[in-house]
C-alpha positions in Angstrom: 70.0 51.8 213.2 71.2 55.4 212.6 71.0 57.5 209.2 74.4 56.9 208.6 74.2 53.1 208.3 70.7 53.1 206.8 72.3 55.2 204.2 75.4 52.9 203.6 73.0 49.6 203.5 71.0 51.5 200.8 74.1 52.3 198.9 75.0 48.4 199.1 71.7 47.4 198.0 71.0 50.0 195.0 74.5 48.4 193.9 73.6 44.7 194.5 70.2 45.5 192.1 72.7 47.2 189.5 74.7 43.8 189.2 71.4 41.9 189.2 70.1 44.1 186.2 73.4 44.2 184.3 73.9 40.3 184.3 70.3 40.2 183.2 71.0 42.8 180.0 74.3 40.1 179.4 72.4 37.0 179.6 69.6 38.4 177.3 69.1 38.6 174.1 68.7 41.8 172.4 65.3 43.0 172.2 63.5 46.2 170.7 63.3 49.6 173.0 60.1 49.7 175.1 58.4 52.4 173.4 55.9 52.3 176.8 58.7 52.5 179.0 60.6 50.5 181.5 61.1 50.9 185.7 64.5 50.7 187.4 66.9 50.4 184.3 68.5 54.3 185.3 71.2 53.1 187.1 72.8 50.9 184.1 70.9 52.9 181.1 69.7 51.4 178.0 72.3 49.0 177.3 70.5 47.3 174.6 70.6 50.4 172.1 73.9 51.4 170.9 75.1 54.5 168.7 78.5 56.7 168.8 76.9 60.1 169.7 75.6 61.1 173.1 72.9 63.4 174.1 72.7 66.2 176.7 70.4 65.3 180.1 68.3 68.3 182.0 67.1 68.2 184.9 66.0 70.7 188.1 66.1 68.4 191.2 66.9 70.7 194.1 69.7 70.6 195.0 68.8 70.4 199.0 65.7 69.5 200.4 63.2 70.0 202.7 61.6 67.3 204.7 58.1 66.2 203.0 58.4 68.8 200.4 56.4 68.1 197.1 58.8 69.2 193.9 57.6 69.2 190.4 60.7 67.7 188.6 61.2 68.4 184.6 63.6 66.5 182.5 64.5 66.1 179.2 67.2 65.3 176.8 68.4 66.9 173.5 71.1 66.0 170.8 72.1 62.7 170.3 70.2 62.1 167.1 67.8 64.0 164.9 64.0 63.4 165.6 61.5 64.0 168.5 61.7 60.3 169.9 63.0 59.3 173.2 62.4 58.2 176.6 63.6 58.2 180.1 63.5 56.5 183.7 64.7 57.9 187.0 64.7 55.9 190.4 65.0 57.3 193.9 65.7 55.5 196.9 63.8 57.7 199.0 60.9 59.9 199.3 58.1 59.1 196.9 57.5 59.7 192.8 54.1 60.3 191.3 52.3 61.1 188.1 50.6 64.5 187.8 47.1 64.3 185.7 47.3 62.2 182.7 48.1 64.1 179.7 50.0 63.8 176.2 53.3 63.6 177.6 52.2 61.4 181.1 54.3 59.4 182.6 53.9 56.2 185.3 55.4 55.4 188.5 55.6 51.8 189.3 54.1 50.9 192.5 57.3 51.5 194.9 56.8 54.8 194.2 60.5 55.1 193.7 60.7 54.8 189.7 59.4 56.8 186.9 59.1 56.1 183.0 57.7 57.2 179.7 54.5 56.0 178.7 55.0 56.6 174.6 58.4 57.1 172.7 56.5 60.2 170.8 58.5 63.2 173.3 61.7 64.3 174.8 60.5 66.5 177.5 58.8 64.9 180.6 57.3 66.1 184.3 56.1 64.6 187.6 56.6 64.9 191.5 58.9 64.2 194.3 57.9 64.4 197.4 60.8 64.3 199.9 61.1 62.2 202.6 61.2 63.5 205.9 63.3 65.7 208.1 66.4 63.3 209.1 66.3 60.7 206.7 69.8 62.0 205.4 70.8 62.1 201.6 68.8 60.8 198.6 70.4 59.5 196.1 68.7 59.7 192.5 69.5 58.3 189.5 68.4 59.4 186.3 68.4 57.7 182.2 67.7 59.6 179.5 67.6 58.4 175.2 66.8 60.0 172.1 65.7 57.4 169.3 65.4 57.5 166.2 62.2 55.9 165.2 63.4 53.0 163.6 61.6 50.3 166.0 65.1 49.0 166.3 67.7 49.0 168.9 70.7 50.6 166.6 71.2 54.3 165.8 69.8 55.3 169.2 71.3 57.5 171.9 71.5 57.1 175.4 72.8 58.8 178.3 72.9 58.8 182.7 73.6 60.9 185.7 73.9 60.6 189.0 72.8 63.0 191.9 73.1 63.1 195.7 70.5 65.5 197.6 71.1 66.2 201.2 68.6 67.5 203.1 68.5 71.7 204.2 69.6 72.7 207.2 67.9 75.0 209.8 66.2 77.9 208.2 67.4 81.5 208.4 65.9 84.7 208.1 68.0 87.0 206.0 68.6 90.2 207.8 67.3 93.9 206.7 68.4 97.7 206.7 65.9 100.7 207.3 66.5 104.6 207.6 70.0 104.4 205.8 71.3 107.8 205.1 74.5 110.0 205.1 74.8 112.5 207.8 77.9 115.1 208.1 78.4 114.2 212.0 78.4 110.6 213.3 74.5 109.8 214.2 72.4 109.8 215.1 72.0 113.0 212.8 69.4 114.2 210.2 70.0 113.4 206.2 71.5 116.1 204.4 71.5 117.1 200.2 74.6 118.9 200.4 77.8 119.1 202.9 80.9 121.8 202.5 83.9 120.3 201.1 86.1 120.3 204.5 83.7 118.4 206.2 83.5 114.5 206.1 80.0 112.4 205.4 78.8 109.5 207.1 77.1 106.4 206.9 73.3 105.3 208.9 71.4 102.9 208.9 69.2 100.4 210.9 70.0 96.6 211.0 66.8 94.2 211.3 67.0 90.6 212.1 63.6 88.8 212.5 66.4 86.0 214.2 67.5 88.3 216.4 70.8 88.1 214.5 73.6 90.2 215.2 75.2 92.5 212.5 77.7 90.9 210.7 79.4 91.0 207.0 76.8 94.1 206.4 78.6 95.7 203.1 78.8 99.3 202.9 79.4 100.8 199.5 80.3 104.6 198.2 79.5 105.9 195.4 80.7 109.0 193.2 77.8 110.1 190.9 76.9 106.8 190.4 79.8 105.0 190.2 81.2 102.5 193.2 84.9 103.8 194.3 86.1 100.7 195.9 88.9 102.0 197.8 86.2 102.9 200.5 84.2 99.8 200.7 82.7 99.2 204.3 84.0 102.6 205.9 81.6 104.5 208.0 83.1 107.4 207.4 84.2 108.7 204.0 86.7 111.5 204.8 87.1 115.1 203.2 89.8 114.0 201.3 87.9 112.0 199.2 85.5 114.5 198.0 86.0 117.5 196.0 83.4 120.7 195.6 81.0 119.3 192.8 81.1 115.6 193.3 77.6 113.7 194.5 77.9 111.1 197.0 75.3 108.9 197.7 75.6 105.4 199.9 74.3 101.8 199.5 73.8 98.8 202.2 73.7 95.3 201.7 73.0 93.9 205.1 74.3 90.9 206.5 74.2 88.6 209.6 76.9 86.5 208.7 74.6 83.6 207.2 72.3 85.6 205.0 72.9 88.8 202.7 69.4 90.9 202.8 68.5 93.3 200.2 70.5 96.4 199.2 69.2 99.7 200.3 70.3 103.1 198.5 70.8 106.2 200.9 67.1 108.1 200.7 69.9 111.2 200.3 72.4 111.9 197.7 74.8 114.7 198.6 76.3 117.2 196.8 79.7 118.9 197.8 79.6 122.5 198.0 81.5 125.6 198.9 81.6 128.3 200.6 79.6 131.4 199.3 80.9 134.4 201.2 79.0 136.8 198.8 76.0 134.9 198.6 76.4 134.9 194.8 75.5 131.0 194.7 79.3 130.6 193.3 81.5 129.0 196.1 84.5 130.7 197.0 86.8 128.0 195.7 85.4 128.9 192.2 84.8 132.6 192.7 87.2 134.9 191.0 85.6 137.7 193.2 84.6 136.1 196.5 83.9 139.1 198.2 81.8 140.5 195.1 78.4 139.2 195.1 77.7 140.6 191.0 81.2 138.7 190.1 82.2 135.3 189.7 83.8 134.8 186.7 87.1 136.2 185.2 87.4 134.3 182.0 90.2 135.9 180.3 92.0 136.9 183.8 92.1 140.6 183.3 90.5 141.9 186.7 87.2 142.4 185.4 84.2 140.0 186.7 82.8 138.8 183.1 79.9 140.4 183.9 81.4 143.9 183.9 83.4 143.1 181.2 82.1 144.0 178.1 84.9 141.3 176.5 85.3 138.2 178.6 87.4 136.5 176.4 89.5 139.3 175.6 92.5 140.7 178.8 92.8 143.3 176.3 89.9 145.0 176.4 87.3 145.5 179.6 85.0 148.3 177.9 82.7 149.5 175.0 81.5 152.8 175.5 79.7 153.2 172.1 78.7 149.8 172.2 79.4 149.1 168.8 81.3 146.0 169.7 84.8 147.2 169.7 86.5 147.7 172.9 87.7 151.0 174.4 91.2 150.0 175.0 93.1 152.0 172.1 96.0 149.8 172.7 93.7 146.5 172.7 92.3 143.8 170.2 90.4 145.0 167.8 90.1 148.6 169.2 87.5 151.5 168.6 89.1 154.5 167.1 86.0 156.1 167.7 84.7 155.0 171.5 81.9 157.1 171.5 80.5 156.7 168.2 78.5 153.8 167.9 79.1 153.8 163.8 82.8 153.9 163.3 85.6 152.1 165.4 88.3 151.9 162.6 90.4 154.9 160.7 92.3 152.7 158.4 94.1 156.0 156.8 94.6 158.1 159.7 92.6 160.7 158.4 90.1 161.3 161.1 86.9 159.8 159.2 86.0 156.4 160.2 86.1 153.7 157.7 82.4 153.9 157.5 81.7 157.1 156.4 85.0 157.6 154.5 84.6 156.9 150.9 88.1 156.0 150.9 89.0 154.3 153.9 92.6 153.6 153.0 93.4 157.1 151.4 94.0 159.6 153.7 93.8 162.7 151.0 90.1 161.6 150.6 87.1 161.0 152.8 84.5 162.1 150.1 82.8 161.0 146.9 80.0 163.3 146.1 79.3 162.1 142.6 80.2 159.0 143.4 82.9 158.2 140.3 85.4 156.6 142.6 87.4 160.1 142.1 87.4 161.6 146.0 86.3 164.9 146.0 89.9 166.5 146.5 90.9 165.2 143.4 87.5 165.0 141.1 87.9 168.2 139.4 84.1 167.8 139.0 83.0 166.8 142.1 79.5 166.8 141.5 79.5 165.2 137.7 80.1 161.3 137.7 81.3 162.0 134.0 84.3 163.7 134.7 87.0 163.7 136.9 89.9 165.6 135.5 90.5 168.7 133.4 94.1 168.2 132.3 94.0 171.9 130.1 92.5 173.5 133.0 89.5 174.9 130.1 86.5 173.8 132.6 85.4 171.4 130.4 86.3 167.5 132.0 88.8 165.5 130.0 85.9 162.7 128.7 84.0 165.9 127.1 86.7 167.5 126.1 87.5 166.4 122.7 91.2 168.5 123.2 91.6 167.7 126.6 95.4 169.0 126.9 94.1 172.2 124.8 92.7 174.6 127.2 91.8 176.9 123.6 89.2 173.9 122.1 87.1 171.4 123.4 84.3 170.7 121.2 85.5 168.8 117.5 81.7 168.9 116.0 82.7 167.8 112.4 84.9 165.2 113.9 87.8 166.5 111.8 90.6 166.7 114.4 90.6 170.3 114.6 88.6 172.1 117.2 85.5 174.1 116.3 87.0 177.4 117.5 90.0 176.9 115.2 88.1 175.3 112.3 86.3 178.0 109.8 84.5 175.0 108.9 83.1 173.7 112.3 80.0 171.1 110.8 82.6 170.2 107.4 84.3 167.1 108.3 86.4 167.9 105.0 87.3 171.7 105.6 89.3 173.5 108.4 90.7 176.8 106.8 89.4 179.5 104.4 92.9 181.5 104.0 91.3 184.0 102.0 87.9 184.1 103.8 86.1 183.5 100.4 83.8 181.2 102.0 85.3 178.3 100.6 87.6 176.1 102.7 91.0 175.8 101.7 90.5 172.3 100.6 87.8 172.8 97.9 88.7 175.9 97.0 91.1 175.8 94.1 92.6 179.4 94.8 92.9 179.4 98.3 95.0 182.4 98.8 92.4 184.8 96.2 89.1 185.8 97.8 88.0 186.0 94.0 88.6 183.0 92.8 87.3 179.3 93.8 87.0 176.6 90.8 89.6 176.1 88.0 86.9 173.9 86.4 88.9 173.3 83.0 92.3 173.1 85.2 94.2 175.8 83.2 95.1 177.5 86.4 92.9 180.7 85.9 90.0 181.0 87.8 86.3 180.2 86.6 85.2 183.7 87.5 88.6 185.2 85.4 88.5 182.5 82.9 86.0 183.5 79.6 86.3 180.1 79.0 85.8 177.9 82.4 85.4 174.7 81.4 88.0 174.6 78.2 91.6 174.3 79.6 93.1 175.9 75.9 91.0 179.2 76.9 90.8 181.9 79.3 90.7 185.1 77.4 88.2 186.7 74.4 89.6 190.3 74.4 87.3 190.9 71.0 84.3 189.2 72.8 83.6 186.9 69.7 83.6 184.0 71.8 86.6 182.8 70.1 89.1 182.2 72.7 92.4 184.6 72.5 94.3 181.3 72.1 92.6 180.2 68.8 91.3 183.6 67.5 93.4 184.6 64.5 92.6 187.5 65.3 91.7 188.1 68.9 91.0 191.9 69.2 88.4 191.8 65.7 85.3 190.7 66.9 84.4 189.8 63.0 87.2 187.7 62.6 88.4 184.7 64.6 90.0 182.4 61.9 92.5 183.0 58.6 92.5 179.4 57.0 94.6 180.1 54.1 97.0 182.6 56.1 96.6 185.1 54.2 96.2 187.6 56.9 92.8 188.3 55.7 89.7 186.7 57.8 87.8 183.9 56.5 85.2 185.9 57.4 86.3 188.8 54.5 88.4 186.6 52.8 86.4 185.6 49.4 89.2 182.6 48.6 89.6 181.2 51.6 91.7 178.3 50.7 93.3 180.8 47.9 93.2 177.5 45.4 92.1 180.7 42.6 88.1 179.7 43.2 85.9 181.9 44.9 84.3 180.3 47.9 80.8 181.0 46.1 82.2 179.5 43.1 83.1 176.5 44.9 79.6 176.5 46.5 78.6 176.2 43.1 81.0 173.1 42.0 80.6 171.6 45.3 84.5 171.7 46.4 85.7 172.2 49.6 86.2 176.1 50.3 88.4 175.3 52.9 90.3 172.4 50.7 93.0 173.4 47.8 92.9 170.0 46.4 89.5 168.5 47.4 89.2 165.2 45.5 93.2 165.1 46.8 94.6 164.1 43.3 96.9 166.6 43.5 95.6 169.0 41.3 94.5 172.3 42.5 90.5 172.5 42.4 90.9 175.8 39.6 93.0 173.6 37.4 91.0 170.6 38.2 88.8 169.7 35.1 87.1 167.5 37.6 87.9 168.5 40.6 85.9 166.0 42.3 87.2 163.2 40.9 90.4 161.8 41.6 
């Protein structure tokens, strides 16, 4: 009997045991899950549990095998319902199931050797062996039944699940191939390994293919890559041309050998090359890149003026290529930001054209000034006191500055000391806020002085015009003259040139002094001393009756 029909009767009988079981599960009444397992039921599953839901099987069979290989198989199932109940049975129909050492979650093999159960309901995760049958006994067929219950001791609520699997057995063995010394040359090989390679010239791939099979080369996959990064379009060339590379890039080269059965492992190039260029200076800048190939202390010429960048005291400036002073402005007159001084390291700008840099110039945008000595803000061509902060201009040309000056557009005063608005050389009364003239140099300004225009004469005390010195009578207004010296004024002296008479009260002509009646009422002034009349009264008691025909003259 060959494999082929040993395999087909097999089939025939796994199915005949199927029936068998089934019409057994029909015939049967239902009875509880067999929390201890049960042999041979994987084929039909546990028909006697029902539920809706159905939970997820795992298993790690191989999925060829190799003739009286042991494998340790684990299964388990998950979903279905909540819990950690469950159990399981798988059946082979060849090669032989065992136990490993007993343990929490052991299992049993009934004594085919071709079935496997649970022992308790308590887990959902299980293990044991397979040992395959030997080389040439064709495909295995295994089938496998897995449940999660819930608990209940029951048969509903449960949930149950199978699979089916067909394992054929391996074929010959082969030896997967190898690759040794792979590098990138720049001439076909065999060559040495080189780190860099000038951009005209073209790289390519070595390396030594190993088969322990004695295997021929075939499918080997050669891959290119620019710093780092595969570029497909040159997959399995041998030769990467210099088209493909420019100065700068880094190449490096991977192979994954192959004999046409087997891939082996990939090997990265023990080189990496850079592309380079020529360096006809020797200035380590290639020529492609050098502004000044013939120049070995030039490579650069950033702003494209002619002038290697490191000559070129502006690089980033066509304008300019030199600083003479080196105060950071360029040479160049007609440039950017041009020195108007080159060789004067502290001044590069004239703002005002007047031949002192902005620096030194006090006034860097006035070209009548450079200078500020006092440092007023006045220049010194201007300050008319170029050495005194207080001043700067002298409007009346008097030498004294205009904030001094208390006249400053009269060149004849400058100094007001009493503050009066007239200037002390014009003022007779420089200290006298009150007085500016003395027109007739008396000593007494103009102001106070009551006769202003006579030397002699000051005060008017009594205000009659005539002066206190002329006046015999200052401080009486009626009064200036006593030509008799009685000190009876002119104006009241009845007789002004007597000096023994001053007064005439009854007009008589004759001076009360000499006059023995003086109010001429016919009594004698020492008579009326006597009656006690009024010398001076006609009528004293005023009854209109004269005092000497007056019985009682002083009684009315």
């Amino acid at each position: 009997m060959n494999i082929e029909q040993r395999d087909n009767m097999n089939v025939i009988a796994r199915s005949f045991a199927v029936l068998i079981i089934a019409f057994m599960v029909l015939t049967l009444p239902s009875i509880e899950s067999n929390s201890s397992g049960v042999h041979n039921r994987a084929g039909s599953g546990c028909t006697c549990h029902y539920s809706g839901s159905t939970p997820t099987l795992s298993e790690n069979f191989p999925s060829t095998y190799t003739g009286g290989q042991t494998y340790n198989i684990q299964i388990s199932v998950s979903g279905g319902v909540s819990g950690s109940n469950g159990g399981f049975n798988v059946v082979v129909d060849k090669g032989t199931l065992s136990a490993p050492a007993v343990g929490i979650m052991s299992v049993k093999v009934d004594s085919s050797g071709q079935s496997v159960t649970h022992t308790t309901n308590s887990y959902r995760s299980w293990s044991f062996d397979w040992t395959a049958p030997t080389s040439g006994s064709g495909n295995v067929a295994v089938d496998l039944a897995v449940m999660s219950a819930n608990g209940n001791n029951g048969n509903s609520g449960d949930a149950w699940t199978t699979s089916s699997l067909t394992i054929p057995e391996a074929g010959p063995s082969n030896t997967a191939p190898s690759a040794t010394n792979v590098y990138i040359s720049d001439v076909p090989g065999p060559a040495p390994a080189i780190t860099q390679a000038y951009y005209d010239m073209d790289l390519f791939s070595n390396y030594d293919f190993n088969d322990a099979d004695g295997d021929a080369d075939s499918g080997t996959e050669i891959r290119w890559l620019k710093d780092g990064t595969e570029v497909s379009q040159f997959n399995d060339i041998n030769l990467l041309s210099q088209s493909a590379t420019s100065i700068g890039d880094i190449w490096t080269m991977t192979i994954l050998p192959s004999d046409g059965t087997d891939f082996g492992a990939k090997v990265t190039s023990s080189n990496s090359v850079e592309i380079i260029d020529y360096d006809a200076d020797g200035d380590g800048y290639g020529d492609q890149s050098d502004a000044f190939p013939n120049d070995e202390n030039e490579w650069a010429d950033t702003d494209n003026d002619g002038v290697g960048d490191n000559a070129d005291a502006f690089d980033d400036d066509n304008t300019q290529t030199t600083d003479s002073d080196g105060d950071g402005y360029g040479d160049n007159a007609s440039g950017n930001n041009a020195d108007a001084f080159p060789d004067d390291a502290n001044e590069w700008a004239d703002s005002d054209g007047d031949g002192v840099g902005d620096n030194a110039d006090a006034f860097p945008n006035d070209p009548t000034e450079t200078v500020d000595s006092d440092l007023d803000g006045v220049g010194d061509n201007a300050d008319a006191f170029p050495n005194d902060a207080s001043e700067t201009a002298d409007s009346d040309g008097d030498s004294v500055g205009d904030n001094a000056d208390a006249f400053p557009n009269d060149a004849t005063e400058t100094m007001d000391s009493d503050s009066d608005g007239v200037g002390d050389n014009a003022d007779a009364f420089p200290n006298d806020a009150s007085e500016t003239a003395d027109s007739d140099l008396d000593g007494v300004g103009d102001n106070a002085d009551a006769f202003p225009n006579d030397a002699s004469e000051t005060m008017d005390s009594d205000g009659d015009n005539v002066g206190d010195n002329a006046d015999a009578f200052p401080n009486d207004p009626a009064e200036t003259m006593d030509s008799d010296g009685d000190m009876v004024g002119d104006n009241a002296d009845v007789f002004p040139n007597d000096a023994t008479e001053s007064s005439d009260f009854d007009a008589d002509m004759i001076g009360d002094n000499a006059d023995t009646d003086d109010d001429n009422d016919g009594l004698l002034d020492t008579e009326e001393a006597l009656l006690g009349t009024d010398p001076y009264d006609a009528d004293t008691d005023d009854d209109d009756v004269n005092d000497f025909e007056d019985a009682m003259p002083l009684d009315a």
